[in-house]
C-alpha positions in Angstrom: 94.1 92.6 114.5 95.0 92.3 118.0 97.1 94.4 120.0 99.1 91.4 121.7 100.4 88.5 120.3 99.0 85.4 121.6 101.8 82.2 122.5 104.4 85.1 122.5 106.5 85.1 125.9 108.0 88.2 127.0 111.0 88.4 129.6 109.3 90.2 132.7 111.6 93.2 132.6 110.7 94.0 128.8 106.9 93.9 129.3 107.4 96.1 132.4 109.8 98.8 130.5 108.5 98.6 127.3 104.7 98.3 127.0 103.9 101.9 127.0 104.5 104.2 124.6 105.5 107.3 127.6 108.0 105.1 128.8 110.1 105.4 125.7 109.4 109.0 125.6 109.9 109.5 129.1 113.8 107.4 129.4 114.6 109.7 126.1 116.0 112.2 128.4 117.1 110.1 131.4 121.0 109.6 131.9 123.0 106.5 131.1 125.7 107.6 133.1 125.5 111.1 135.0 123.7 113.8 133.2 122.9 117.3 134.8 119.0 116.8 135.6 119.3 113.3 136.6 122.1 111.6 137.9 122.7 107.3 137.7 121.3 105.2 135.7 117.7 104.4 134.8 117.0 100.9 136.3 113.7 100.3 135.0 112.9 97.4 137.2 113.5 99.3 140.1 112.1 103.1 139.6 109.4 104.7 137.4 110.9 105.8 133.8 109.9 109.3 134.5 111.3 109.8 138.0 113.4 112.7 138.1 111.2 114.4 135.3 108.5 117.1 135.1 105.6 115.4 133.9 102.2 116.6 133.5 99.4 114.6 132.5 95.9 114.9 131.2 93.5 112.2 132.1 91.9 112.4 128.7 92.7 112.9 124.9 91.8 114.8 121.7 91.6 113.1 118.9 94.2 110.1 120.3 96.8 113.1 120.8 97.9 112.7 124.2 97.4 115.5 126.0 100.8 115.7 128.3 104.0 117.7 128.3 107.3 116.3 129.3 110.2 118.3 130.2 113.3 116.4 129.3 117.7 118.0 130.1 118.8 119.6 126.7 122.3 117.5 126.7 123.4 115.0 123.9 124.8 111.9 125.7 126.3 108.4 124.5 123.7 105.8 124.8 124.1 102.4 124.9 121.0 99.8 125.4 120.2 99.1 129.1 119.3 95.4 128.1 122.7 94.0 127.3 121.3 90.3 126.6 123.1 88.2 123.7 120.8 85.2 122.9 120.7 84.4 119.5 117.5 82.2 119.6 116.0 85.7 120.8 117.3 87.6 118.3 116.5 84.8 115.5 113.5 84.9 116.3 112.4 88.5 116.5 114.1 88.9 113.1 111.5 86.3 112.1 108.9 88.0 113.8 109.7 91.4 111.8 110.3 89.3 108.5 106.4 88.5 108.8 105.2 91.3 110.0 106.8 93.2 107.0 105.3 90.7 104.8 102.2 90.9 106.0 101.6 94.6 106.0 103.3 95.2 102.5 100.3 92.8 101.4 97.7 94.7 103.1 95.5 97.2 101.5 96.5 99.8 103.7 99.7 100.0 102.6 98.7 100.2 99.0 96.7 102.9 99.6 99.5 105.0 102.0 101.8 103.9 98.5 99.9 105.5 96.2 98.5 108.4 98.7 102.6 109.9 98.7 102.8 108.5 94.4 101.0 111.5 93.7 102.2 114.4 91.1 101.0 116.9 94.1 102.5 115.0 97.1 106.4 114.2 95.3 106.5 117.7 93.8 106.6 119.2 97.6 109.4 115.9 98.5 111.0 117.2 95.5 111.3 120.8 96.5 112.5 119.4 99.9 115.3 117.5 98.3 116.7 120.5 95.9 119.9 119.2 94.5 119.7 115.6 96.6 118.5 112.7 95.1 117.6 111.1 98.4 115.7 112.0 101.9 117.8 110.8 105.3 115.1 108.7 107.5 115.5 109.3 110.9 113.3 107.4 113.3 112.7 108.8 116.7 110.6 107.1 119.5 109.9 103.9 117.7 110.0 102.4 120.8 110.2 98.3 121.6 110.0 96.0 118.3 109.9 93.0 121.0 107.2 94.2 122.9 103.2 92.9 123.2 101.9 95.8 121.2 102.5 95.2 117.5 102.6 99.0 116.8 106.1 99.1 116.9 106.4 96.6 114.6 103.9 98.2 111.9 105.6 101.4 112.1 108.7 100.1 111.5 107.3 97.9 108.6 106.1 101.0 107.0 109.4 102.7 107.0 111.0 99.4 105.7 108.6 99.1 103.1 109.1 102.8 102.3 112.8 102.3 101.9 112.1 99.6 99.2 109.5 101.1 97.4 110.5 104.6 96.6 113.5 106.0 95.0 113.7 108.9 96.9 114.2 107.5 100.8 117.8 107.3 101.5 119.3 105.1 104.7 117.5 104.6 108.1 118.6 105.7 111.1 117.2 104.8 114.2 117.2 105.9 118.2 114.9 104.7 121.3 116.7 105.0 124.5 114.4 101.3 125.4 116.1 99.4 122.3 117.4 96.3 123.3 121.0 94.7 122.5 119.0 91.8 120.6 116.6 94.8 118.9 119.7 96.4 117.8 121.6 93.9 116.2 117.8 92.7 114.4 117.9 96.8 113.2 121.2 96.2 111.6 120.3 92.9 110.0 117.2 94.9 108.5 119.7 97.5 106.6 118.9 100.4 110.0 121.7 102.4 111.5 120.9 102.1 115.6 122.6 106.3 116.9 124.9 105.5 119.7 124.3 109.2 120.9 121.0 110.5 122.3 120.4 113.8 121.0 117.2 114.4 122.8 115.7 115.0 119.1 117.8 117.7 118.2 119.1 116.8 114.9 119.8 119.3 112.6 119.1 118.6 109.3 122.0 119.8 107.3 120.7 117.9 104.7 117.0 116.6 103.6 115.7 114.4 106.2 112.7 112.3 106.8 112.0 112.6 110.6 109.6 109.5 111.1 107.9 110.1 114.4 104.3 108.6 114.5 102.7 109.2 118.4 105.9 110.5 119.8 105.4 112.9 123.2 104.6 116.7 122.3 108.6 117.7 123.8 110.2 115.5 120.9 108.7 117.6 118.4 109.3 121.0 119.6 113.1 120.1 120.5 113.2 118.9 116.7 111.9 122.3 115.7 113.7 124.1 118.3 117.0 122.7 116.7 116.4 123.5 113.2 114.5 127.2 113.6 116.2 128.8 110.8 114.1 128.8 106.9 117.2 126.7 105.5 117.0 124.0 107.8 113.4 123.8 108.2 112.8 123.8 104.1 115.0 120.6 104.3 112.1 118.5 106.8 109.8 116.7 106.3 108.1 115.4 109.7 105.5 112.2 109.8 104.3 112.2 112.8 101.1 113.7 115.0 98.8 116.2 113.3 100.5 119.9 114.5 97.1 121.5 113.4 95.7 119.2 116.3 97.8 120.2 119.0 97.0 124.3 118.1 93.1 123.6 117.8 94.0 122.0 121.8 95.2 124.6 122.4 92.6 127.4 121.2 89.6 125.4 122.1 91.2 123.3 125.7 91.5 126.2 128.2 93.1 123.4 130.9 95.2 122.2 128.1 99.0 124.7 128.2 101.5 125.3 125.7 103.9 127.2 128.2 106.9 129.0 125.9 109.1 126.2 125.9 106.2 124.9 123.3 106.0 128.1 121.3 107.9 126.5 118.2 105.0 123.7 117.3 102.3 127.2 117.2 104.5 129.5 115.4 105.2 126.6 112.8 101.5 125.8 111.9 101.8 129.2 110.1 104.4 128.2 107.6 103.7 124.2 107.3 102.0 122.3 104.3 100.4 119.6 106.8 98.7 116.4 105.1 96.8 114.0 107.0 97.3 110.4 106.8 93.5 109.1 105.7 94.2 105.4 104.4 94.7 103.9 107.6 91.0 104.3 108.8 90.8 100.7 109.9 91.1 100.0 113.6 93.5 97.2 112.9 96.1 100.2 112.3 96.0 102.1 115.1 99.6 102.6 115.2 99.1 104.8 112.1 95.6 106.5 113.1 95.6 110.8 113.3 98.8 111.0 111.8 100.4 114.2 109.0 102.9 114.7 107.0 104.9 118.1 107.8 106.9 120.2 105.1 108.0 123.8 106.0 108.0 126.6 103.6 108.9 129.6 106.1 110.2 132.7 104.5 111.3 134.6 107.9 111.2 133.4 111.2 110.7 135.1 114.8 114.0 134.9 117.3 
C-alpha cells in the first residue's frame, strides 16, 4: 500500500500544513487568538508550525518512536479550524474517500485479527474492570491529524476507530480534536457519527468517566499532559490509552544516555510501574504503518507519588 494517493490533488496550503505528523503535534499548543506563550495566529503558510516553541529533536529513532520533546503553554483555548473553506464537491468527496477507505480496511485481514486480538476473555475482562458500573467507554481521539492529506495514515487510524465503534458493544461516542482539522474535515467527522471539541485542551482531559484515549504516534508531551491531568488512582483506573508503547519510551531512556526525560516527563516513568501495557502484534505488515509499535494502556495504581 502506498503512502500517497496517486491522481489525488491537494490544495498547496494542505500538503504544506499537513503532511507531517509534528506539525499537528506542534500547532496543538499554538494560539488561535492570543495565548500566553505565543501570541497571533498560526499562519501556516507563512511561519514554521513550531515557531514560538521549545523543540528538541533527535536525528534518529527507536523503534519508530520519535525521539523528540515538545514543550507546549498549559491553557485550554477555543479553537476553531484555520482552513475556513466551504466546497461541497471537497467535502463530498473526502466523505467518499473515507467511505472506501473504511471499507477497505474492515475487509482486510488486519483488522480481523486486531478484532479478535481485543475479543479475548483476558483482554475484555481488564475493559470491563475499566468500565465498573458503565456500559460504555468515551473515545477521545487526539492528534489524528489531516484525513485530506497524501499520507493515508490518517485515514487508517480513523477507520479503525470507526470500525471499532461498530463492532463492539462496549465503545461509546467519538470525540475528536487536531488543531490542523479543516472546515471540510470537520463537517466529513460529523457526517461519520464524530463529535469535532471546539476547545483545545492541550490533552488534558480528565476522565471523569471511562474513556478511550485513541492516540496512535502522537508527540511524547501529549501523553504526559494526558497523565499529568488525570494523576490520581480514580481517574487513571478509568483509562485506557492506545497509543505508543510507554515501555519503549523508559527502555530510551535507561539504555539512550543522549536521549532526556527532564521532570516535566516524570509521569510517563512513574506510570510504567502501575500499567498493564499490551502491544499491538497484528499489524506486522508494512502496508499498516500507521498502526506499527503501538500498546494498549490500562492503569491499576494503588497510591501515587505527589
Amino acid at each position: 500500500m502506498n503512502e500517497i494517493e496517486e491522481g489525488v490533488k491537494f490544495p498547496a496550503r494542505l500538503v504544506k500544513l499537513k503532511s507531517r505528523r509534528l506539525s499537528s503535534a506542534a500547532v496543538f499548543g499554538a494560539a488561535i487568538s492570543t495565548m500566553c506563550a505565543c501570541k497571533g495566529a498560526v499562519n501556516p503558510e507563512k511561519s514554521d508550525s513550531t515557531e514560538n516553541w521549545t523543540v528538541v529533536l533527535r536525528p534518529r529513532r527507536r523503534n519508530g518512536v520519535k525521539l523528540c520533546s515538545i514543550v507546549p503553554p498549559k491553557e485550554e483555548e477555543a479553537w476553531e479550524p484555520l482552513d475556513q473553506e466551504c466546497d461541497p464537491a471537497r467535502e463530498s468527496k473526502l466523505m467518499q474517500r473515507i467511505q472506501v477507505c473504511v471499507q477497505n480496511f474492515e475487509k482486510s485481514e488486519s483488522c480481523r485479527a486486531f478484532l479478535n486480538e481485543i475479543q479475548t476473555p483476558n483482554f475484555l475482562d481488564k475493559i470491563m474492570r475499566v468500565l465498573g458500573s458503565e456500559k460504555k467507554l468515551r473515545m477521545v481521539i487526539y492528534g489524528i491529524g489531516s484525513i485530506e492529506s497524501i499520507s493515508k495514515n490518517s485515514r487508517l487510524q480513523l477507520s479503525l476507530a470507526l470500525v471499532m465503534k461498530k463492532k463492539l458493544d462496549w465503545i461509546g461516542d467519538i470525540e475528536v480534536f487536531d488543531p490542523i482539522i479543516s472546515l471540510t474535515e470537520l463537517k466529513v467527522l460529523k457526517s461519520l457519527g464524530c463529535y469535532v471539541l471546539s476547545v483545545n485542551d492541550q490533552c488534558r482531559r480528565k476522565a471523569l468517566e471511562p474513556i478511550l484515549f485513541f492516540m496512535p504516534h502522537c508527540e511524547l508531551f501529549m501523553y504526559e499532559n494526558l497523565l499529568e491531568a488525570n494523576w490520581t488512582v480514580d481517574l487513571l483506573k478509568r483509562c485506557v490509552v492506545f497509543g505508543n508503547s510507554f515501555s519503549e519510551y523508559k527502555q530510551q531512556c535507561t539504555v539512550d544516555k543522549n536521549f532526556h526525560f527532564d521532570r516535566s516527563r516524570k509521569h510517563i516513568l512513574a506510570a510504567t510501574s502501575f500499567t498493564q501495557e499490551m502491544t499491538l502484534d497484528c499489524f506486522s505488515d508494512d502496508s499498516f504503518g500507521a498502526f506499527k509499535f503501538l500498546s494498549w494502556h490500562i492503569f491499576t495504581p494503588t497510591k501515587l507519588d505527589s
